[in-house]
N, C-alpha and C positions, 0 to 999 in steps of 0.2 A: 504494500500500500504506500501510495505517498505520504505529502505531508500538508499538514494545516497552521493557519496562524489566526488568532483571534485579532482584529486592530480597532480601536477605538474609532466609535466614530459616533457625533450627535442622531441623540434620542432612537437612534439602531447599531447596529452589528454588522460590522464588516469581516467577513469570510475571505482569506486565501491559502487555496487548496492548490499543490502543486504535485504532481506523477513523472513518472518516464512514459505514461501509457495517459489515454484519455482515461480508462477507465479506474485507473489508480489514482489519478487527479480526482475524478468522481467522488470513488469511495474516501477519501480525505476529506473533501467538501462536503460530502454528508454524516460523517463523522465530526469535524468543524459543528453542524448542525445540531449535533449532540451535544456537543460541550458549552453550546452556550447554556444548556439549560441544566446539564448536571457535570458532575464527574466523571466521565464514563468510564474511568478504572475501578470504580466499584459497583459497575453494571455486569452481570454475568451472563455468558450464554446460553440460558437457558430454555429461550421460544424462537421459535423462524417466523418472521412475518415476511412477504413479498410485497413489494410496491411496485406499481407499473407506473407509466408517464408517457405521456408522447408532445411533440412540440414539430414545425414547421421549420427549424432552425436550431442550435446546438442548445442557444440562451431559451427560446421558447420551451426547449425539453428541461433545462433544466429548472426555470422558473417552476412548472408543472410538476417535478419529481420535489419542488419543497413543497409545493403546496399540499401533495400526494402524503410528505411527512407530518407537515402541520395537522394534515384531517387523523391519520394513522395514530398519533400523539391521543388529537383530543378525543378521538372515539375508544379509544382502548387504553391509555397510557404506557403506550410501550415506548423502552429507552432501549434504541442499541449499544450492543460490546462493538461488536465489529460488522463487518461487511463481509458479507460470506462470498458473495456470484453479484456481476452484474452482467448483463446482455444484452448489447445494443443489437437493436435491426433497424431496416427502413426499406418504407415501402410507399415506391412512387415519392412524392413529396413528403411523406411524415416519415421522422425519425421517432422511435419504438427502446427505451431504456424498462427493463427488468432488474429489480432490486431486491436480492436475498439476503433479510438482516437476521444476527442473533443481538438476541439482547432478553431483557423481562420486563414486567409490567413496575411500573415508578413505585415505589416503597416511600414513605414519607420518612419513618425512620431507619429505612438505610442508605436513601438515594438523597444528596444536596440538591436542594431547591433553589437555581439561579433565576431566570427568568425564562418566560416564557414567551416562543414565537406566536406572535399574531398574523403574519403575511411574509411572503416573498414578495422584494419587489424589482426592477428591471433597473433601477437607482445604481451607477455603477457597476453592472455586470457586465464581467470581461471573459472570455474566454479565449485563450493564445497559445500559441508555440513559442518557444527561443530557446534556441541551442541544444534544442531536442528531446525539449522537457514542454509538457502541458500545463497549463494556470488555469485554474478556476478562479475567479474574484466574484461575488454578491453578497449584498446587503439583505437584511430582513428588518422586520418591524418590529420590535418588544415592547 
């Protein structure tokens, strides 16, 4: 997996997720996603949730796959460990991301309560190559 970096930024959350691979970038940037809201080294593997996404464009797919976590989050309370598989396809115009997380359901008294995402938004999101590495950069709303 790649890596992530939390950056300050007014009244939201800047995300930069970097790989060797698109999809390593990915799994960092949705990992990044996690740790704004807990710790995730004291999240365990212990449930698979899948998420899907699709978008028109790299940023459209992935605006879509937070949204896909945001709902994931408040319908169930699930935190991921890690990022197990992810799967791009694409067909015709849409691009198609499949996402296999482990993690468990939020525990109030074992899981730290940071804050919580309310939206993804398009506010600065980048997605690039340089020197043969992938970036992810986006912002959310808390």
């Amino acid at each position: 997996m790649g890596e992530f970096e939390i950056l300050p930024h007014t009244a939201d959350v800047l995300i930069k997720a970097s790989g060797y691979t698109f999809e390593d970038a990915l799994a960092a940037a949705i990992m990044g996603f996690y740790e704004v809201m807990t710790d995730t080294s004291k999240v365990q593997p212990l449930q698979n949730q899948t998420v899907t996404a699709s978008g028109f464009d790299l940023e459209s797919l992935l605006y879509n796959l937070i949204e896909a976590l945001i709902i994931l989050f408040d319908e169930t309370s699930f935190l991921a460990s890690r990022v197990d598989k992810i799967v791009l396809s694409e067909t015709g115009d849409s691009k198609q991301v499949l996402v296999s997380l482990l993690g468990e359901t939020y525990n109030p008294e074992k899981h730290e309560s940071r804050v919580l995402i309310k939206a993804a938004t398009y506010h600065l999101m980048r997605i690039w190559t340089e020197n043969g590495k992938w970036f992810i950069q986006y912002v959310v709303d808390i």
